[in-house]
C-alpha positions in Angstrom: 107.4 95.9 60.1 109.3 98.8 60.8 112.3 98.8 62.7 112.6 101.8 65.5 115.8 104.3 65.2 117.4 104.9 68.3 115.5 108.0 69.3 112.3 106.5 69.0 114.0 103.4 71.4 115.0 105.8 73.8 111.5 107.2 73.9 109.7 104.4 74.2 112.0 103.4 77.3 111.6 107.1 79.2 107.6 106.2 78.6 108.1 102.9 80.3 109.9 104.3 82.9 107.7 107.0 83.3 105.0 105.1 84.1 106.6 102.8 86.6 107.8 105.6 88.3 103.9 107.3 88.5 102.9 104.1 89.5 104.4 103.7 92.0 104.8 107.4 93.5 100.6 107.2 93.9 100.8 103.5 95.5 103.1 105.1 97.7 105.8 102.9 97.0 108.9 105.3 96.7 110.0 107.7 99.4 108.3 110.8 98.2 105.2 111.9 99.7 102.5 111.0 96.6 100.3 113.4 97.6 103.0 116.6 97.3 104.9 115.2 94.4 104.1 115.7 90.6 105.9 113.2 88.0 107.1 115.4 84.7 108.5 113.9 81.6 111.1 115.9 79.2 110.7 119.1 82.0 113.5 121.5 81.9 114.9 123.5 84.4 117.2 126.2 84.1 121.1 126.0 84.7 123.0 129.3 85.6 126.2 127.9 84.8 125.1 126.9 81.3 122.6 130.1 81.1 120.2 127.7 79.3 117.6 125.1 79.8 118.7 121.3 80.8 115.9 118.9 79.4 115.5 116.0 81.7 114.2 112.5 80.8 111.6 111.7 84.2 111.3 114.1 87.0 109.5 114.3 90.3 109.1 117.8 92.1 107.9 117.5 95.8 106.5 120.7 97.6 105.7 121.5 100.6 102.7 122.2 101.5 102.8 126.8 101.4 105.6 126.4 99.5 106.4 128.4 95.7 108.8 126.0 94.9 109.6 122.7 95.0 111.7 121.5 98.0 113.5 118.4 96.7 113.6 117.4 92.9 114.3 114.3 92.0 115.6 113.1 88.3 116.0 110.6 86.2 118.3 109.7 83.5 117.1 107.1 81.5 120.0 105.0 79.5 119.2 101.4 77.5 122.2 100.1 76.7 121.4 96.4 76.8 121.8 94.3 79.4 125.6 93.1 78.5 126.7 96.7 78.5 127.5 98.9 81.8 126.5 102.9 81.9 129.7 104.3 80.7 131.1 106.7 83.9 131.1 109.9 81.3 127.5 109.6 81.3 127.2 109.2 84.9 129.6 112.2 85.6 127.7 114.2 83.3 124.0 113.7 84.7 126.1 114.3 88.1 127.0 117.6 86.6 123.8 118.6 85.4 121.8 117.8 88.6 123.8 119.7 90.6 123.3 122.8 87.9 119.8 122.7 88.2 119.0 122.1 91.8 122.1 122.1 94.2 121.5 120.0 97.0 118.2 120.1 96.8 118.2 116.8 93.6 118.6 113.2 93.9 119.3 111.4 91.2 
């Protein structure tokens, strides 16, 4: 039996969570329209302030219908740290840094 390294962990958890969140964006269960919302995994989008490409782990774009970009992106960030172990706040304040470098106001994470 082999014993996963952390990377392939962390994989394994952003495919979990990638499919919750696709499941439940076409039973209509989060608060983004289904039918004008796409569900990426490991998508980048391009920071000016970094003048390269953040990867994210799970993202949804929503358009609008005419629209040539998406309106409202929404990311997220997926950490398994165990369930005795908080998020520590430098990881929160950095995924706070990079949404705002990739989509302004228009992100929720």
């Amino acid at each position: 039996m082999n014993k996963l390294n952390t990377t392939q962990i962390g994989d394994e958890f952003e495919d979990k969570v990638f499919d919750i969140i696709s499941a439940q964006l076409s039973d209509g269960e989060l608060f983004l329209n289904g039918k004008l919302s796409k569900v990426f995994k490991k998508k980048s989008y391009y920071s000016k302030d970094r003048e390269k490409y953040i990867i994210t782990d799970v993202s949804i774009e929503t358009t609008l219908p005419n629209a040539d970009k998406f309106s409202i992106l929404t990311v997220f960030e997926c950490k398994n740290y165990g369930e005795k172990h908080a998020v520590p706040i430098d990881d929160i304040e950095e995924f706070s840094s990079k949404l705002s470098q990739i989509a302004g106001h228009n992100v929720k994470g």
